[in-house]
VOPAGU-2260 file (C-alpha; in pm, 1 decimal, decimal comma):
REM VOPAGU-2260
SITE   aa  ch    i         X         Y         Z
SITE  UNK   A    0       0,0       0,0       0,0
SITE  UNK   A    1     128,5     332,7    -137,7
SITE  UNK   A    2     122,0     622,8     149,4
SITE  UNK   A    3     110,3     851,5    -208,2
SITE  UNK   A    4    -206,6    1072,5    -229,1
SITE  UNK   A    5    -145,6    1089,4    -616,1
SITE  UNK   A    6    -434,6    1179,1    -814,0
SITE  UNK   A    7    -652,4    1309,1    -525,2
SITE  UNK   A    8    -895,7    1609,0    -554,3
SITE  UNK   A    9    -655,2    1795,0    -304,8
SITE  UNK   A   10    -380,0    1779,7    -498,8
SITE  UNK   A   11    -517,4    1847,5    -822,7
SITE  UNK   A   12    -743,5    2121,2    -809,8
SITE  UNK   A   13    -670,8    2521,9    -829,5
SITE  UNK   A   14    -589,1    2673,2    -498,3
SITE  UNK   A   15    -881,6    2897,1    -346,3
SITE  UNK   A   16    -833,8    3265,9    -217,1
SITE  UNK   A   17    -506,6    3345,4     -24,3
SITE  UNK   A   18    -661,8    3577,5     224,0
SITE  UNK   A   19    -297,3    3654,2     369,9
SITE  UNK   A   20    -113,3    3637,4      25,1
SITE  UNK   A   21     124,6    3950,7      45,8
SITE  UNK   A   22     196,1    3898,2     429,1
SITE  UNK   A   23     517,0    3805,0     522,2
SITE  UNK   A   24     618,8    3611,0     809,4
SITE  UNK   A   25     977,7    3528,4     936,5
SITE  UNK   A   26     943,9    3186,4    1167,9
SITE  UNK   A   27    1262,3    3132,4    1444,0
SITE  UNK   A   28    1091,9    2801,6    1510,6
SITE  UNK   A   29    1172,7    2422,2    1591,8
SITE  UNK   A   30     992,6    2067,0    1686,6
SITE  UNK   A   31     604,6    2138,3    1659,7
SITE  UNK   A   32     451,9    2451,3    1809,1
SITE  UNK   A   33     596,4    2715,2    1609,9
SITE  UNK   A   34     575,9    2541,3    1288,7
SITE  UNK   A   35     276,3    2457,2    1327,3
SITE  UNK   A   36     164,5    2838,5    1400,1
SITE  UNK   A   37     388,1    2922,5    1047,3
SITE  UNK   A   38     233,4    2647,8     874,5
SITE  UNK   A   39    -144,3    2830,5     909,0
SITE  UNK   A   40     -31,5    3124,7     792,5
SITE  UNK   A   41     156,4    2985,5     500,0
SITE  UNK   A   42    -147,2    2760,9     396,3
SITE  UNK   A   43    -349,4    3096,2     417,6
SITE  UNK   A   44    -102,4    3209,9     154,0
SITE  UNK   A   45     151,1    3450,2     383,5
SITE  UNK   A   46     478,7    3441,5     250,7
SITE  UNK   A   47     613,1    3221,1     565,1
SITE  UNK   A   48    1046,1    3206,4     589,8
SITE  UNK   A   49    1157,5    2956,9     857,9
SITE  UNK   A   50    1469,4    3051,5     964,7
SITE  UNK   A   51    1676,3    2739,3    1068,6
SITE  UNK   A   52    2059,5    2678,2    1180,1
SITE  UNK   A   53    2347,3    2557,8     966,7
SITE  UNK   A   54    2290,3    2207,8     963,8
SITE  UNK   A   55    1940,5    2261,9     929,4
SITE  UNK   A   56    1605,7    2177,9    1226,8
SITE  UNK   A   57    1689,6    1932,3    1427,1
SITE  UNK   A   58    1336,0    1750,8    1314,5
SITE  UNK   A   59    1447,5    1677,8     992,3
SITE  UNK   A   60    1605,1    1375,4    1119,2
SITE  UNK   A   61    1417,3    1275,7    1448,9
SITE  UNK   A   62    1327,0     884,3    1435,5
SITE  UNK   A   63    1029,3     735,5    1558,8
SITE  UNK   A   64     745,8     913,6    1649,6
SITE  UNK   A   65     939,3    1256,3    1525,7
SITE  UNK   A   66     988,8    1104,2    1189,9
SITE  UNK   A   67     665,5    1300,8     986,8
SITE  UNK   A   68     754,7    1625,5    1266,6
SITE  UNK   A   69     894,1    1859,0     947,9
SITE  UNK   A   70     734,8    1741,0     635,7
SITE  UNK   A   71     399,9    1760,6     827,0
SITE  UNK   A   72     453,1    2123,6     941,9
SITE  UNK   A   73     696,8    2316,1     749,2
SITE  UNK   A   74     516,9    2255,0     382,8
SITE  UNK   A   75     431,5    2599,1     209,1
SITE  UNK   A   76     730,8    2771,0     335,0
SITE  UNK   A   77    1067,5    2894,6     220,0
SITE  UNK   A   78    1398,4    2808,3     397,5
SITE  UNK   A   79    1762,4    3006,1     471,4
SITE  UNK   A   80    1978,0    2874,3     709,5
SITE  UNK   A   81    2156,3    3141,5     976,0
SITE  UNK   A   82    2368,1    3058,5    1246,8
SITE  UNK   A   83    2270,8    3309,6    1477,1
SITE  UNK   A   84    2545,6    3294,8    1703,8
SITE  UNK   A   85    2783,2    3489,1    1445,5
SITE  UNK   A   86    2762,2    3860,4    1453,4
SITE  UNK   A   87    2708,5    3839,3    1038,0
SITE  UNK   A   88    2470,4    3553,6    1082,5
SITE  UNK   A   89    2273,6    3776,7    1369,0
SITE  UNK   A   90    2282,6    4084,3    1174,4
SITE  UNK   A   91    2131,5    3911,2     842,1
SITE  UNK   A   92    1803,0    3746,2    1062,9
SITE  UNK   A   93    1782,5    4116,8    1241,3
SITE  UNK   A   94    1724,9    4286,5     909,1
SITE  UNK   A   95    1494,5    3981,4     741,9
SITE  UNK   A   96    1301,2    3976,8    1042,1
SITE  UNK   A   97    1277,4    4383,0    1040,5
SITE  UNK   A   98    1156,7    4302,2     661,7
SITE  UNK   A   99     824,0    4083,6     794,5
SITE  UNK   A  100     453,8    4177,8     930,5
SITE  UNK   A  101     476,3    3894,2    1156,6
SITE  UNK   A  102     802,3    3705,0    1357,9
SITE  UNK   A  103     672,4    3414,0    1533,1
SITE  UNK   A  104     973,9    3219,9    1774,0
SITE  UNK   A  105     935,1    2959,1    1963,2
SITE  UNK   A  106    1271,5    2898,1    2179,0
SITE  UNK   A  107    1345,9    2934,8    2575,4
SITE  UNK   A  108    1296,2    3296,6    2752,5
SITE  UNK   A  109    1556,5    3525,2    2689,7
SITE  UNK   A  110    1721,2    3343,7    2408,1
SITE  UNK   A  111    1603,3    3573,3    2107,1
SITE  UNK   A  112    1689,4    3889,1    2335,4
SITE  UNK   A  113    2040,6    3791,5    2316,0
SITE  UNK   A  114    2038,4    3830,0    1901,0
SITE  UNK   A  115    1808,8    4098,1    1934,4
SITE  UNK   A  116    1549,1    3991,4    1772,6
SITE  UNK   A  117    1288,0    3985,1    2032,6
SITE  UNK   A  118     965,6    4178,0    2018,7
SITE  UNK   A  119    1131,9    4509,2    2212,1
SITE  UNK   A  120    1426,6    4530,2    1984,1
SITE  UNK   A  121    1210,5    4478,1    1665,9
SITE  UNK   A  122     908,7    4688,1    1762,5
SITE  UNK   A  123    1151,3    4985,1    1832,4
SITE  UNK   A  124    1282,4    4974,0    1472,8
SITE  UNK   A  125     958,6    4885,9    1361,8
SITE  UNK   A  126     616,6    4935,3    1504,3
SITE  UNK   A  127     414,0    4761,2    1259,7
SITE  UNK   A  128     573,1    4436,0    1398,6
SITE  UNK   A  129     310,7    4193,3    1476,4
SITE  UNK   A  130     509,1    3886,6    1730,6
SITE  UNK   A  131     405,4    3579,5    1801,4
SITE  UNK   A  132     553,8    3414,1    2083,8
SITE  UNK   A  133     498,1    3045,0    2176,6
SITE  UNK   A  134     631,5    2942,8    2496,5
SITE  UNK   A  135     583,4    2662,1    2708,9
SITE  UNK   A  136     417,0    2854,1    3028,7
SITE  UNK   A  137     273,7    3225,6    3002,2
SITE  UNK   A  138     504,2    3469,9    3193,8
SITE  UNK   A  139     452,5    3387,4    3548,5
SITE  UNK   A  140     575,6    3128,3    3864,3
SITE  UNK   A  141     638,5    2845,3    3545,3
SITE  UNK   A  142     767,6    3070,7    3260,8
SITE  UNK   A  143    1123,0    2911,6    3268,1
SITE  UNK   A  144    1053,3    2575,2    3297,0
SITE  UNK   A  145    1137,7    2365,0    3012,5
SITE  UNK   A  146     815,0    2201,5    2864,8
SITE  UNK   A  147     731,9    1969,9    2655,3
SITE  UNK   A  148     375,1    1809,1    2527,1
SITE  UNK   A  149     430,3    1517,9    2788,5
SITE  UNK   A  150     547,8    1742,7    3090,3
SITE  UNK   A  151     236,0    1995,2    3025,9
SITE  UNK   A  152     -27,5    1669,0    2963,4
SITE  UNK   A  153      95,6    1549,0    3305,0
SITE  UNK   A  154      80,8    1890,9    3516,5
SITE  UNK   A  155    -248,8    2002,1    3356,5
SITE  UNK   A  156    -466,6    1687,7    3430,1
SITE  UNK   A  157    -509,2    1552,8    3058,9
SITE  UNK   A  158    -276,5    1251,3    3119,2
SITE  UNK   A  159    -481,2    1129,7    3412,8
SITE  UNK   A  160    -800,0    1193,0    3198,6
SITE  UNK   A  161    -699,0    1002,4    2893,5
SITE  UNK   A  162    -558,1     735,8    3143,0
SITE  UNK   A  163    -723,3     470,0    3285,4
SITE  UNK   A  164    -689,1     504,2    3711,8
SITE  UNK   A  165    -375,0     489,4    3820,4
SITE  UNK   A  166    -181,8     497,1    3459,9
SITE  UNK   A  167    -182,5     825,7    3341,1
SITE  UNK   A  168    -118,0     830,2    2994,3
SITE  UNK   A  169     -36,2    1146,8    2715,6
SITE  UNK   A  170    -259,9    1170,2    2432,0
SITE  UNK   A  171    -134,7     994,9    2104,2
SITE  UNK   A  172     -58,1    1286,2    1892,3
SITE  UNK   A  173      93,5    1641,4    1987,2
SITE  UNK   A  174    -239,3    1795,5    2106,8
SITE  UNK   A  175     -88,6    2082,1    2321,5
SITE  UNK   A  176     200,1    2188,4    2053,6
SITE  UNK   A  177     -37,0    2163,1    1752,1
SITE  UNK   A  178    -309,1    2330,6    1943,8
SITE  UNK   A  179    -122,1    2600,7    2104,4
SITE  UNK   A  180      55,3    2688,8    1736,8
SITE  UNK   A  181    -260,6    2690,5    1626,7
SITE  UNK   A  182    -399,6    2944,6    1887,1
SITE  UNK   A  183     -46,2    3162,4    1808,6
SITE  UNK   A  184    -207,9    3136,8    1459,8
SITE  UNK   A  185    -503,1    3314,3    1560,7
SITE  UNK   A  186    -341,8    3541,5    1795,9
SITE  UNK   A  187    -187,2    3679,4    1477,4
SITE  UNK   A  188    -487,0    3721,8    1292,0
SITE  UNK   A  189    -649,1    3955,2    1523,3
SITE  UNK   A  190    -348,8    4142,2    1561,0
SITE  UNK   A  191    -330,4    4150,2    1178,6
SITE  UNK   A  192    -706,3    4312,5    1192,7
SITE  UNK   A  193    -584,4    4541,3    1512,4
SITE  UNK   A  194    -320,7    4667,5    1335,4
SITE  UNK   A  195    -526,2    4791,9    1022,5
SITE  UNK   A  196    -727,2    4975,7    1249,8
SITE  UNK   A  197    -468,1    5124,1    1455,7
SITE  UNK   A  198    -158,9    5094,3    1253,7
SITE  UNK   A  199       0,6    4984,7    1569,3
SITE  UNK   A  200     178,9    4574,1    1595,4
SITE  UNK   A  201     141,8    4400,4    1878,3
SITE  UNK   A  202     330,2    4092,8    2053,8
SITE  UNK   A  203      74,2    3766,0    2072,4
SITE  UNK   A  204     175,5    3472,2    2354,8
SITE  UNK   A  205      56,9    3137,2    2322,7
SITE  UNK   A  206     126,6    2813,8    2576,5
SITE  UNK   A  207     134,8    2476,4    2595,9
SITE  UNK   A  208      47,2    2491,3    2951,9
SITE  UNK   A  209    -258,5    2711,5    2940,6
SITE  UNK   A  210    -331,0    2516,1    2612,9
SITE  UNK   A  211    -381,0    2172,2    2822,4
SITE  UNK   A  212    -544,6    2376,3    3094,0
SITE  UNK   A  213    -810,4    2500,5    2822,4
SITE  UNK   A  214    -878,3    2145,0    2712,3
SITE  UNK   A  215    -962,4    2018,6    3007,5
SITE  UNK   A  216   -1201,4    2325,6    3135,3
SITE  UNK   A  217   -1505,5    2080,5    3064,5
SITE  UNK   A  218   -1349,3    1849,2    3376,7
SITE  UNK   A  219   -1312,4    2144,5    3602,5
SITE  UNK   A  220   -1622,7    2285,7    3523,5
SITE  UNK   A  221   -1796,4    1939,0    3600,3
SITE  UNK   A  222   -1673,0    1920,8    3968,4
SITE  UNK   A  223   -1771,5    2274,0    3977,5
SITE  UNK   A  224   -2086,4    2232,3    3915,3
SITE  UNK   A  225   -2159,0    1880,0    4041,4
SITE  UNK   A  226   -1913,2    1869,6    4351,2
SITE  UNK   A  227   -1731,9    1520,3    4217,7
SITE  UNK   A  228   -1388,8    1527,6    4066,7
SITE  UNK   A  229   -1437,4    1393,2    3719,3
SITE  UNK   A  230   -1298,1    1041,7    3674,0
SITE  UNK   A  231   -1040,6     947,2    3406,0
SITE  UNK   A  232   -1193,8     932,1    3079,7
SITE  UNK   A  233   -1176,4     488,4    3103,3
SITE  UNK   A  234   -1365,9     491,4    3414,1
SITE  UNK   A  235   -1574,0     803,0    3371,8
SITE  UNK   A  236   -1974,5     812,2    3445,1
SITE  UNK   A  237   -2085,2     888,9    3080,0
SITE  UNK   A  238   -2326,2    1114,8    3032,3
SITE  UNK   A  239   -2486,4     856,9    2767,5
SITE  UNK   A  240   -2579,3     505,1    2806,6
SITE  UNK   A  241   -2454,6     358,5    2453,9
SITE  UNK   A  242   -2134,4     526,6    2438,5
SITE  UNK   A  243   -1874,6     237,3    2395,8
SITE  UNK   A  244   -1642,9       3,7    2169,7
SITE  UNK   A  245   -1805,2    -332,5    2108,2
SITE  UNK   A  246   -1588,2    -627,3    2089,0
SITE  UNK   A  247   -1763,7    -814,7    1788,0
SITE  UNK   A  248   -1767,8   -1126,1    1557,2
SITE  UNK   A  249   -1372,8   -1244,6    1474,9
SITE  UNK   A  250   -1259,2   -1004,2    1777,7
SITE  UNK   A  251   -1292,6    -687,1    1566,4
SITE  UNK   A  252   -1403,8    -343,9    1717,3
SITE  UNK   A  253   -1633,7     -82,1    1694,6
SITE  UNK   A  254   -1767,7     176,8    1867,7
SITE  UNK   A  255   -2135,1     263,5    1901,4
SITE  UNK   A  256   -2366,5     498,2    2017,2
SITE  UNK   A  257   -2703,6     613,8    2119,5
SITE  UNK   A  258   -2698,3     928,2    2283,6
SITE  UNK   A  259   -3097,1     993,7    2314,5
SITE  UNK   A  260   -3459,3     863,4    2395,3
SITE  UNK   A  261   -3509,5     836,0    2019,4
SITE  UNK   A  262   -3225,8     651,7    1906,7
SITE  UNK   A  263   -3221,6     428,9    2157,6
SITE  UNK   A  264   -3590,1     362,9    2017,2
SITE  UNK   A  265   -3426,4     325,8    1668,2
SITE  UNK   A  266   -3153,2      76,6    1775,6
SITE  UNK   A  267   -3398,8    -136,0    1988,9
SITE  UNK   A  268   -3623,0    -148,1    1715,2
SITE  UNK   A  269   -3402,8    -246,0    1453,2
SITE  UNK   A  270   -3263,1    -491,3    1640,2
SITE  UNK   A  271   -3548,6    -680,0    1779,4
SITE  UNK   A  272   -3424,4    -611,0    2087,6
SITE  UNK   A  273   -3801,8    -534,2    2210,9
SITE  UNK   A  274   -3771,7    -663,9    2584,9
SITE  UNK   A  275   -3506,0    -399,2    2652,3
SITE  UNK   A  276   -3758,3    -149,0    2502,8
SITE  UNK   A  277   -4027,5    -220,8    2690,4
SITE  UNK   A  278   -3784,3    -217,4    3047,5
SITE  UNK   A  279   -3958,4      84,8    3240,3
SITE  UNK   A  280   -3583,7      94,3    3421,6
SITE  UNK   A  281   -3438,7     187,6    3086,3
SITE  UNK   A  282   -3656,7     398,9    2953,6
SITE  UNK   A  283   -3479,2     715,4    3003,7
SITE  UNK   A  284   -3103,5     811,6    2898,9
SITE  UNK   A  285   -3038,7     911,6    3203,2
SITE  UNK   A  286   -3203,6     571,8    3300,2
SITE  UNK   A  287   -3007,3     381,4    3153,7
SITE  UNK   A  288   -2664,1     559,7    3276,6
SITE  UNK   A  289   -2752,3     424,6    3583,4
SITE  UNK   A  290   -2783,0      73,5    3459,6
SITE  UNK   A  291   -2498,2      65,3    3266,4
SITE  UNK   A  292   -2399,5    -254,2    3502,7
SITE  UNK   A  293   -2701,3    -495,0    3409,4
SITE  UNK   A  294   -2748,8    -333,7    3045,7
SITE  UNK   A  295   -2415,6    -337,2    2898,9
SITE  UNK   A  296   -2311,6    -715,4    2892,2
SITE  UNK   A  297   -2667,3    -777,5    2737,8
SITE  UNK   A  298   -2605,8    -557,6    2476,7
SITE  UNK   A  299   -2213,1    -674,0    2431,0
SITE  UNK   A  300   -2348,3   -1053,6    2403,4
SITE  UNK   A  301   -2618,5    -978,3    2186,8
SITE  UNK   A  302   -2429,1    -772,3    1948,6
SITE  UNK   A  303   -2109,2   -1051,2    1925,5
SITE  UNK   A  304   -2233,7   -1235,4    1667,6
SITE  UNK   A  305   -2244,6    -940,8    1406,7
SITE  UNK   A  306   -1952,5    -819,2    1187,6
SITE  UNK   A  307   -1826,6    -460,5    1257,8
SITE  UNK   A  308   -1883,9    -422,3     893,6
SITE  UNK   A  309   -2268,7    -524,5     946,2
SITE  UNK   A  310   -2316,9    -331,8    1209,6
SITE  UNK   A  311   -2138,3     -25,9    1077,1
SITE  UNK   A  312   -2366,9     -50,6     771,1
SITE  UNK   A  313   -2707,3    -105,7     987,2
SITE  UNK   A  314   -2579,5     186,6    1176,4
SITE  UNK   A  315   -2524,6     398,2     930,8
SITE  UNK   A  316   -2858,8     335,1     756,2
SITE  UNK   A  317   -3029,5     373,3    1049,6
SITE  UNK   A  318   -2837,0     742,2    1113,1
SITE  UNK   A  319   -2702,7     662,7    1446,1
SITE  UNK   A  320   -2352,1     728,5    1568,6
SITE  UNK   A  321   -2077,5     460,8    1474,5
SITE  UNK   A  322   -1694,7     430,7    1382,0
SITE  UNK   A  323   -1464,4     169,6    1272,9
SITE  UNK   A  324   -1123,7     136,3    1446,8
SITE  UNK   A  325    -890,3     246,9    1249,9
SITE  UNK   A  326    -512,1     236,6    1265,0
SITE  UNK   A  327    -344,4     636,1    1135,8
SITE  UNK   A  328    -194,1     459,1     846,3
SITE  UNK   A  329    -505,9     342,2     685,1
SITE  UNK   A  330    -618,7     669,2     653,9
SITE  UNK   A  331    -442,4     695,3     342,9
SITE  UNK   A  332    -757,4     489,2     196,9
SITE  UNK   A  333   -1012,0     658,6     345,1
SITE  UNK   A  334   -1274,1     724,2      83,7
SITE  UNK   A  335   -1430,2    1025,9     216,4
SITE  UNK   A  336   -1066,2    1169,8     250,1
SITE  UNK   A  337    -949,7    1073,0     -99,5
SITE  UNK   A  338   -1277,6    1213,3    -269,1
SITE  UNK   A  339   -1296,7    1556,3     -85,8
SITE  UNK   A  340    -943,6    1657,0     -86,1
SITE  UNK   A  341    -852,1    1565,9     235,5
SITE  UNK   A  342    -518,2    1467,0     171,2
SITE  UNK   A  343    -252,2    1582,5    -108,7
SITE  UNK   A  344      75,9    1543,6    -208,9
SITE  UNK   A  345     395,3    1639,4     -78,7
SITE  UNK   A  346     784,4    1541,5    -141,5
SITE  UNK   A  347    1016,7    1473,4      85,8
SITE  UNK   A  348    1260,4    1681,5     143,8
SITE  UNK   A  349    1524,1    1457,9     395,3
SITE  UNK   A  350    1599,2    1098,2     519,7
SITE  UNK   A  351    1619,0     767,3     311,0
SITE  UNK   A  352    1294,9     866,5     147,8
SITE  UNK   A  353    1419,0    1245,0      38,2
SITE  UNK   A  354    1286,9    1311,5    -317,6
SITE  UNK   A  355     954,0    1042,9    -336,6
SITE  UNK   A  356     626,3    1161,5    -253,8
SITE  UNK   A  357     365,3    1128,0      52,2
SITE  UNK   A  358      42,4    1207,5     125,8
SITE  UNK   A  359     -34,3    1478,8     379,2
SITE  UNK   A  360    -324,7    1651,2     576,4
SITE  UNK   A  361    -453,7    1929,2     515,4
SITE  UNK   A  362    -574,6    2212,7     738,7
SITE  UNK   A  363    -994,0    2106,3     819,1
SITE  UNK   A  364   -1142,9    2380,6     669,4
SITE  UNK   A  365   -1270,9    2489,6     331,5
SITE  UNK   A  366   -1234,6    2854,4     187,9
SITE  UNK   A  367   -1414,3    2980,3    -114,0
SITE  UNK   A  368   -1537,2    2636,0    -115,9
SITE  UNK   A  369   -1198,9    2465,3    -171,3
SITE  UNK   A  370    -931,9    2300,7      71,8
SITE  UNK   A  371    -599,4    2500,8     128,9
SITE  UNK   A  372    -325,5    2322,9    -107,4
SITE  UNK   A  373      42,7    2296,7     -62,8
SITE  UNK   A  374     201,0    2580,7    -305,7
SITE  UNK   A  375     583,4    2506,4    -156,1
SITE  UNK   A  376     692,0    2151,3     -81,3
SITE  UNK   A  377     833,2    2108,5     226,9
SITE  UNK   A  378    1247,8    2299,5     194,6
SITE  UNK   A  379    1558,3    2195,9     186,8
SITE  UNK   A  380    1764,5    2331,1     470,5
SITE  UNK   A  381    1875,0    2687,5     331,8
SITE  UNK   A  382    1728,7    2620,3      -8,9
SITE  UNK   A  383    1611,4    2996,0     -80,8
SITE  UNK   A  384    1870,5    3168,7     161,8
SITE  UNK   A  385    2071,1    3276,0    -161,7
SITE  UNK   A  386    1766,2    3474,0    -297,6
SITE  UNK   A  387    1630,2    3612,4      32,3
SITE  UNK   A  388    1998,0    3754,4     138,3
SITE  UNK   A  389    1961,5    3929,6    -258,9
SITE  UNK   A  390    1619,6    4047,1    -153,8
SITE  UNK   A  391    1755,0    4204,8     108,9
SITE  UNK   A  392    1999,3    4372,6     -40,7
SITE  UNK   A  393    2280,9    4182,1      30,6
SITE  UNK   A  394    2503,9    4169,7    -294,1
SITE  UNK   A  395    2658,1    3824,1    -421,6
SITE  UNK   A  396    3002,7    3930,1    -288,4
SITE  UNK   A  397    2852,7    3967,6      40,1
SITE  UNK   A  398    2658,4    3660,4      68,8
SITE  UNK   A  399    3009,9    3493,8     -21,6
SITE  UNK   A  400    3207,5    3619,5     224,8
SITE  UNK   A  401    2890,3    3536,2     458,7
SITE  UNK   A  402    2927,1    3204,3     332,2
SITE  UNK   A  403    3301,6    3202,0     349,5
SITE  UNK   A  404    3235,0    3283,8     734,5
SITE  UNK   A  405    2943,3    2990,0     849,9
SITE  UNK   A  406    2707,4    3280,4     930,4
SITE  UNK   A  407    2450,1    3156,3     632,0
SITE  UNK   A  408    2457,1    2819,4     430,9
C-alpha cells in the first residue's frame, strides 16, 4: 500500500483565495509549536520564511514518532539557514526579520533577546511588527521551565484523563504543541485586523500549559458544578448510556452509540431487541446511565455475533452514531478523505525517502469552497537563503564572504 495521495482532488485542483497572500512572516521556530503556528499562515497564503541553523532543524532527522515532525509542518514555506550565534549571521536574521509583518519564535525565555530579535528590539525599529511568541508557560511562577507536550499533559490533568486510574497516559498525537501553534495562529490574525485599524503591531503569547489547561475546562467545570472530581476518561460516568467500543464477531471493534430517547428507540427497534424497550428501568437516557452494570453485557453478548462491517452498515442506515477502528496509516484509503481533498501530495525533502512523494493533511477547513493546497513543498535546509539575502539587499560578494564565514549556508 502506497502512502502517495497521487491523483486526489486535493492535490489536483486550483488553490482557493489566499486571504494573507502579500503577508510576510519570518518563523525562528523548531519541533512542533511554532511550525505549526507558520504552517497556518503559509497555507493561508503569507509568505512564511523559517529561519533554521546551519545544519538545518533538528526535526528533519528525528526517528520514531518525530519522523513526519517537518514534512507535516513546514510545507508551504521557504527556507535560509543562519547561524545566529555569528555577529554576520545575527545581523542578516535582524534585518529579514525587520523586513516581515509577523516574527513568530518559539525557543526558551531570553534566548532571542540575546540576538536581538525579540519583540522590544524589533518593535523599536519597527512598530508595525506583529510577534508571536509560543512558549511553554505564560510569563509567570512556570515561565522558565522547560516544557514539553508530555510534561504539560501530566501537570495540567489531561494525562490522568486520557488514562485509565492509576496509569496516566499522554494523548497519542501532539495535542498541546499543535493546538497552542494553532492558537499563536489566531493570535496573529487579530493582531493583523488590530493593526489595520490602529496601525500599531502588537506581541501575541501562546502556551502549551494554558493550552492543556483550556482542554480540560469541561473536567473542572464538572466538579464545579456537580461537587465530584471527574474520573479518568476509562472509568468516567458517561453522560450517555450507549457510548462504547463493542468487541464483535472475529474479535474486531467498533464503537457505538445512542446518545438519546429516540435513538435508543431506533436501535432497539431495529434490532429486535423489544424486551429492553419495553424495560420501564431503561426507559430514560439518564435511566439507563444508571444501569450501565445490568445493560451493557446484554447488549455486548447480543451484538457478538455481528460483523463490525454489518453493524457499521445497519448503523449507518439507520443514522445513528458509529466508527470503525482504524489504525493512522489506513487513513491513506479513506474514501471520504481521498474524494474531498482531504489529503494531497507532498515530497520529501530529507531521510532515506528524500525526493519520493507522501500524502499529507490538510488544514480542516474549506475557503471559497476549496481546501488550502500545498504551493511550496516542504524545503531543503537553506534552499532559498541565496535569494532572500539578494532580496535584502545583500550583494553576491557579500553573501560569499557570509558564506566564506558559516554565518549563512
Amino acid at each position: 500500500m502506497t502512502v502517495a495521495a497521487s491523483g486526489l482532488k486535493g492535490a489536483a485542483t486550483p488553490l482557493p483565495h489566499q486571504p494573507l497572500a502579500g503577508l510576510r512572516v519570518v518563523e525562528f521556530s523548531h519541533m512542533v509549536m511554532g511550525p505549526t503556528c507558520g504552517m497556518v499562515l503559509a497555507d493561508m497564503g503569507a509568505e512564511v520564511i523559517k529561519v533554521e541553523p546551519i545544519d538545518g532543524d533538528r526535526t528533519r532527522h528525528l526517528l520514531g514518532a518525530g519522523a513526519g515532525f517537518f514534512p507535516m509542518f513546514n510545507r508551504n514555506k521557504k527556507s535560509i539557514a543562519i547561524d545566529l550565534h555569528t555577529p554576520e549571521g545575527a545581523a542578516a536574521a535582524r534585518k529579514l526579520a525587520l523586513s516581515a509583518d509577523v516574527v513568530a519564535e518559539n525557543f526558551k525565555p531570553g534566548t532571542m533577546r540575546k540576538y536581538g530579535l525579540d519583540y522590544a528590539s524589533l518593535s523599536a525599529v519597527n512598530d508595525r511588527i506583529i510577534y508571536v511568541s509560543l512558549k511553554g508557560f505564560l510569563p509567570g511562577p512556570y515561565e522558565h521551565r522547560t516544557a514539553l507536550d508530555e510534561v504539560v499533559q501530566m501537570m495540567g490533568g489531561l494525562a490522568y484523563m486520557t488514562g485509565r486510574p492509576g496509569d496516566p497516559l499522554r494523548a497519542g498525537t501532539s495535542v498541546n504543541d499543535i493546538m497552542g501553534g494553532m492558537f499563536g495562529a489566531i493570535g496573529a490574525l487579530g493582531a493583523l485586523i488590530q493593526r489595520g485599524i490602529s496601525g500599531k503591531g502588537q506581541e501575541v503569547q501562546s502556551a502549551l500549559f494554558e493550552n492543556n489547561v483550556f482542554l480540560v475546562g469541561q473536567h473542572m467545570l464538572q466538579y464545579a458544578i456537580t461537587g465530584t472530581p471527574a474520573a479518568p476518561m476509562p472509568d468516567r460516568i458517561s453522560a450517555w448510556a450507549v457510548y462504547d467500543v463493542f468487541t464483535v464477531k472475529d474479535g474486531e471493534q467498533i464503537f457505538l452509540a445512542a446518545v438519546s430517547d429516540a435513538q435508543w428507540k431506533t436501535f432497539c427497534t431495529a434490532f429486535g431487541f423489544s424486551d429492553l424497550l419495553a424495560d420501564p428501568g431503561l426507559s430514560t437516557n439518564n435511566q439507563r446511565v444508571m444501569a450501565r452494570e445490568r445493560m451493557m453485557p446484554l447488549l455486548r453478548e447480543r451484538l457478538a455475533a455481528f460483523s463490525a462491517d454489518a453493524l457499521g452498515t445497519r448503523f449507518e442506515q439507520l443514522g445513528l452514531p458509529y466508527a470503525p477502528i482504524r489504525k493512522p496509516q489506513e487513513l491513506y484509503q479513506d474514501p471520504h478523505l481521498r474524494q474531498t481533498g482531504g489529503l494531497a501530495d507532498i515530497t520529501l525533502p530529507d531521510g532515506a525517502r528524500a525526493g519520493q512523494t507522501a500524502g499529507t493533511t490538510l488544514l480542516p477547513f474549506t475557503m471559497d469552497g476549496q481546501r488550502l493546497g500545498v504551493r511550496v513543498q516542504p524545503p531543503k535546509a537553506g534552499e532559498h537563503s541565496q535569494a532572500l539575502l539578494a532580496q535584502l539587499g545583500y550583494s553576491a560578494d557579500e553573501i560569499a564572504s557570509l558564506r566564506a564565514a558559516h554565518a549563512v549556508a
